[in-house]
C-alpha positions in Angstrom: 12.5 86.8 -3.6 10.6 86.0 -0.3 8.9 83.0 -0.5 5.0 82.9 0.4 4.1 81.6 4.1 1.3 79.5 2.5 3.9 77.9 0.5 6.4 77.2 3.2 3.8 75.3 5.6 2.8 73.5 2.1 6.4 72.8 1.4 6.7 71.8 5.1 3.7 69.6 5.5 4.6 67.8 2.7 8.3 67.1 3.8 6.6 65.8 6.7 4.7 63.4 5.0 7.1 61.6 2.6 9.6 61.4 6.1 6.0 59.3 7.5 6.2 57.0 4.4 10.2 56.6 4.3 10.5 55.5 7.8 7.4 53.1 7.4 9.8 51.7 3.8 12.5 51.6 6.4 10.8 50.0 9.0 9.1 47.1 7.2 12.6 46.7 5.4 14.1 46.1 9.1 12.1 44.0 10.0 12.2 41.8 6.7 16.0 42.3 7.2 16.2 40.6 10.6 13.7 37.6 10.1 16.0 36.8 7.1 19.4 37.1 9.5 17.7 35.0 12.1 16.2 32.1 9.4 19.0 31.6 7.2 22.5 30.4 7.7 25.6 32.7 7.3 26.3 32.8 3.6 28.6 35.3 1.4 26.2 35.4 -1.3 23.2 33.8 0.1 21.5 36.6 0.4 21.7 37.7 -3.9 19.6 34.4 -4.2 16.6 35.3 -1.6 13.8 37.7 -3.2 13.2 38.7 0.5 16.3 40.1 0.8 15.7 42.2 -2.8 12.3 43.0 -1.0 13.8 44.6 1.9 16.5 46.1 -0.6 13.9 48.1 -2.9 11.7 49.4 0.5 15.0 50.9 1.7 15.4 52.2 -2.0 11.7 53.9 -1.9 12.2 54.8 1.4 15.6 56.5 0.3 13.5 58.3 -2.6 10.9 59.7 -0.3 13.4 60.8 2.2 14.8 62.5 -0.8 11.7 64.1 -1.6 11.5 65.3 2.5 14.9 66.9 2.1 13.7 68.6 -1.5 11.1 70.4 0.5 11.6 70.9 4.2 15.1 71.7 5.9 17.8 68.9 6.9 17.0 69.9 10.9 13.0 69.0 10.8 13.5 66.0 8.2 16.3 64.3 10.0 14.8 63.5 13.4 11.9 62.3 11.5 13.8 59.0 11.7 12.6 58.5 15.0 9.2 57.3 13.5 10.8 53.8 12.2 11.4 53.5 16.0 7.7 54.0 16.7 6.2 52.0 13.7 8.8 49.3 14.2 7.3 47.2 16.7 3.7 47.7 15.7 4.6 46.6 12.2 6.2 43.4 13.6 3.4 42.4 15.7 1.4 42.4 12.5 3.6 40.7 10.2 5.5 38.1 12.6 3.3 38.2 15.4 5.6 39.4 17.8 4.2 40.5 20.9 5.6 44.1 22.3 6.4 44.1 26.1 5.6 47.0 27.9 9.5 47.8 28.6 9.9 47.9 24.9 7.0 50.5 24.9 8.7 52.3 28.0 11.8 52.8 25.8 10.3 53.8 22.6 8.9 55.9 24.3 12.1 57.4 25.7 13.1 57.9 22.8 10.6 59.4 20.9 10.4 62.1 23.3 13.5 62.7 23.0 14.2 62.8 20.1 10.7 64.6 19.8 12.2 67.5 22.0 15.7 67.1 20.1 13.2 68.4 16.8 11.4 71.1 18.4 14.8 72.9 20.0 16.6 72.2 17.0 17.1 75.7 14.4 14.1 75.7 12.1 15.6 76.1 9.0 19.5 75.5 8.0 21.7 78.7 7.3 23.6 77.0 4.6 24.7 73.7 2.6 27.8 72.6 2.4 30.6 74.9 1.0 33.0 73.4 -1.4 36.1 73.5 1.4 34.1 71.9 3.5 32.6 68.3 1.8 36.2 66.4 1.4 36.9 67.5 5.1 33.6 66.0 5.9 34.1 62.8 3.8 37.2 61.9 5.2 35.9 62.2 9.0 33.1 59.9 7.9 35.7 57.4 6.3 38.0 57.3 9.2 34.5 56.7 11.6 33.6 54.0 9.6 36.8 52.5 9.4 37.0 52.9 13.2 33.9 51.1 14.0 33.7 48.2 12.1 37.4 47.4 13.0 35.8 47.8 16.8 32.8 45.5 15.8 35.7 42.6 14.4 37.6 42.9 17.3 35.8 43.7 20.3 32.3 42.1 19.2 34.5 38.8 18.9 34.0 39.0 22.7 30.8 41.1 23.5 27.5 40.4 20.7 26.3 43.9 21.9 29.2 45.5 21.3 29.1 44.2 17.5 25.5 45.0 17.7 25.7 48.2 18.4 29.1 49.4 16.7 27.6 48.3 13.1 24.5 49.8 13.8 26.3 52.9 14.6 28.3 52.9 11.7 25.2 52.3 9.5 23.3 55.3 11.6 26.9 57.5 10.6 26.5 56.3 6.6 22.9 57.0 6.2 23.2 60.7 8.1 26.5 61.3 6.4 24.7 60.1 2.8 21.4 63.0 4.0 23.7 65.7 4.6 25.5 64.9 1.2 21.9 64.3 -0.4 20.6 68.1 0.8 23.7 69.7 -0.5 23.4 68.2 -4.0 19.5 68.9 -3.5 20.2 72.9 -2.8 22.9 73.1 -5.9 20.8 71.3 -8.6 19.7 74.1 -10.3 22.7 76.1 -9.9 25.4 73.7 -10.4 26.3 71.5 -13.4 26.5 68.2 -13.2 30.1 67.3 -13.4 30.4 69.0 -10.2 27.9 67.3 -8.6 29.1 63.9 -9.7 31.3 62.9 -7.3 28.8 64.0 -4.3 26.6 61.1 -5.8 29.1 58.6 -6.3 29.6 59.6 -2.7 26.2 59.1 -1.7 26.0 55.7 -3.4 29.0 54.3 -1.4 27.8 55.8 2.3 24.6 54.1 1.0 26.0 50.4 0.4 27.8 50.3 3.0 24.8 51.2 5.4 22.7 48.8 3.9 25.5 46.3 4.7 26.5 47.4 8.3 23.1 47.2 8.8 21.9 44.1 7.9 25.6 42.8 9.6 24.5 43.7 12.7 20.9 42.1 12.8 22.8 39.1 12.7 22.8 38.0 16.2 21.2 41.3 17.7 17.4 40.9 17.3 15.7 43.9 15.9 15.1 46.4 18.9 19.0 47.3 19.4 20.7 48.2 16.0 17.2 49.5 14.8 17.2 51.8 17.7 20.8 52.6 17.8 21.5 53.5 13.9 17.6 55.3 14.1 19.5 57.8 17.0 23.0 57.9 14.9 21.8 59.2 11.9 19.5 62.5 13.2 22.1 62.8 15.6 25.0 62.7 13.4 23.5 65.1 11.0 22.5 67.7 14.1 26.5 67.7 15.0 27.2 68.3 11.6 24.4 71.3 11.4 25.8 72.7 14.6 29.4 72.6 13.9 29.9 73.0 9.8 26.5 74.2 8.8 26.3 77.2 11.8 23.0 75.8 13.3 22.3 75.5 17.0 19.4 75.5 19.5 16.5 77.7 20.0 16.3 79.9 23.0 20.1 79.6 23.9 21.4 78.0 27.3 18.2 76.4 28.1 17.6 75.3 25.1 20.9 73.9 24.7 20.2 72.3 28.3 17.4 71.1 27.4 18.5 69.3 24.1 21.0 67.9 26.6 18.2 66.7 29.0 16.3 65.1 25.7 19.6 63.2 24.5 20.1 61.8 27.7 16.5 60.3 27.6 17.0 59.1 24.3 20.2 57.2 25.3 18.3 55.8 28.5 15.2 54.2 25.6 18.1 52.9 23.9 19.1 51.3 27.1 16.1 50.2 28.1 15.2 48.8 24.3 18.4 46.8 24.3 17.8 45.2 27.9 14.5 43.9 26.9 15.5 42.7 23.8 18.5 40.6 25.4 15.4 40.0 28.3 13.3 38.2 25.6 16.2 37.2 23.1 17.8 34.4 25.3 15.5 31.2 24.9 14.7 29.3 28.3 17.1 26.6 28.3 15.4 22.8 28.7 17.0 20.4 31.1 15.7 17.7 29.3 17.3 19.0 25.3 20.1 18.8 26.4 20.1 14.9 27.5 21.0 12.3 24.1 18.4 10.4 23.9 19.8 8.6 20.4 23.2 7.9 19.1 26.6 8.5 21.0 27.6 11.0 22.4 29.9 12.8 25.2 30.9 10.4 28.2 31.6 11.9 31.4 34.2 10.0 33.6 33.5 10.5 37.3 34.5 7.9 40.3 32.3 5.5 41.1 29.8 6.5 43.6 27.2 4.1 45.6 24.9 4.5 43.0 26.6 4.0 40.4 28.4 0.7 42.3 25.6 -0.4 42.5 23.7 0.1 39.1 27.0 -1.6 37.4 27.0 -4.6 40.2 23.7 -5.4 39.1 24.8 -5.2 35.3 27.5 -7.4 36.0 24.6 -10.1 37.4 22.3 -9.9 34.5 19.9 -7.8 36.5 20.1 -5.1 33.9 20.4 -4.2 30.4 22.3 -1.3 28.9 21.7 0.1 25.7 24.4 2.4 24.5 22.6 3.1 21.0 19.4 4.2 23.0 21.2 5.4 26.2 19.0 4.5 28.6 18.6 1.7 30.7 15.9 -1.0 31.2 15.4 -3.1 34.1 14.9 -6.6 33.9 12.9 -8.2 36.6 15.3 -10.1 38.8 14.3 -13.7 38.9 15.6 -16.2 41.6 16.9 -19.4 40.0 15.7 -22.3 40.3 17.4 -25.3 42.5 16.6 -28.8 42.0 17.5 -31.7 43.2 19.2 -34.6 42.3 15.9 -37.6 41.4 16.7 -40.6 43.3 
């Protein structure tokens, strides 16, 4: 039965809208995320005691509901790249709540890559053909395992040496759970009605697990990487990993053909360059100036540096060994005492 073309731009308006409210959820929960990686020490459970960190856990859960609701209604291909909005609200949202100024390089590169991702959308297939056949979920979970697997052994042994590289593998494998756990959402969204609920089952135990261990690859790699680089990094995984996954299992592709195709191409390569140009600026601004004067002791002991003695430093000791000066090693400094000539008298006769 054909459905009414008043409904569908209903249906699709409204997807729109609950994809608006998600990525704000997900965006205010980033933010909230990273103040809490960069204020608090390391800690294995640390975070189960800070009702921030259950703040930011219920927005992504809302923002997980309502990008439920966006998948009910409009097609995996439209709602997906809707993602790109936590990019744009992002930055906005934290100069409100931290007061955290936005350069203009960081609005040069979400820009980037909100038209690129904008262009991604718009040559992206309308609607999907199909979910996902039966054949075809297990193949699809255990390419996402082995991904997963992949890049957080890279982020424990190559971010060891690099931040970024931690940075962005965690964020990547965070972008890969929460597009994985959208393509598994639609399918189990599409066979509701049709398919009982033992079958469906597993795909929700599924989705649970891709979804925990976003939420912790995520908030792992705020940890050291600010807020502009994983945000915008897992923001471009997940629509990107679910347009590879509509193009190759689910029969999608891009509107007018070769040029379309080209120029999908053209838009990915501008949305890598804002990713580029986000994580510059971030590691720009992230790096605190470093004060000559910190850095001196001014109380208590410290290091001692062993050098020969030069003429200054012949001299300064000469005059110590006279009396002309007095060293404080519990203050390190040293105060001069005003050299007085002695006195010589005379015998009386």
């Amino acid at each position: 039965m054909p459905v009414p073309a008043g409904s569908a731009v209903n249906a699709l308006i409204g997807a729109v809208l609950l994809a608006l409210l998600s990525a704000v959820c997900y965006a205010t929960a980033a933010i909230v995320q990273e103040r809490i990686a960069a204020t608090t020490p390391p800690s294995r459970y640390g975070l189960l005691r800070s009702p921030r960190w259950w703040g930011a856990v219920a927005l992504n859960g809302l923002g997980a509901v309502l990008h439920v609701g966006a998948l009910g209604l409009g097609p995996l291909s439209v709602v997906q790249p809707l993602g790109v909005l936590t990019l744009v609200l992002a930055p906005p949202l934290a100069a409100v709540m931290v007061r955290r100024p936005v350069s203009r390089t960081a609005w040069r590169g979400i820009a980037l890559v909100s038209g690129g991702l904008a262009v991604l959308l718009v040559l992206t297939g309308s609607t999907p053909n199909r979910s996902l056949a039966g054949a075809e979920q297990p193949v699809l979970a255990a390419a996402v395992a082995c991904a997963l697997v992949l890049l957080v052994a890279t982020a424990a042994t190559a971010g060891r040496r690099s931040r970024l590289t931690r940075t962005v593998s965690l964020a990547t494998a965070a972008g890969v759970a929460y597009g994985a756990a959208s393509v598994f959402i639609k399918t189990v969204a599409d066979s509701w009605g049709t398919s009982p609920l033992l079958v469906l089952a597993p795909l929700m135990g599924l989705i649970g697990v891709l979804a925990a261990t976003g939420l912790a690859t995520s908030q792992a790699s705020y940890r050291g990487g600010g807020l502009a680089t994983p945000l915008a990094t897992a923001t471009v995984v997940n629509p990107a990993f679910a347009a590879v996954v509509g193009i190759v299992l689910l029969d999608e592709g891009f509107l007018f053909g070769a040029p379309g195709a080209a120029g999908a191409a053209l838009a990915a390569c501008a949305t890598v360059r804002g990713l580029f140009v986000l994580a510059v600026d971030h590691s720009g601004r992230g790096a605190p100036a470093r004060d000559p004067a910190a850095s001196t002791p001014v109380r208590g002991p410290g290091p001692v540096m062993v050098r020969p003695p030069g003429r200054l430093s012949r001299a300064v000791h000469r005059a110590a060994a006279h009396g002309h000066l007095d060293l404080h090693p519990r203050r390190a400094r040293i105060c001069a005492r005003p050299h007085r000539p002695r006195r010589v008298t005379g015998s009386r006769r």
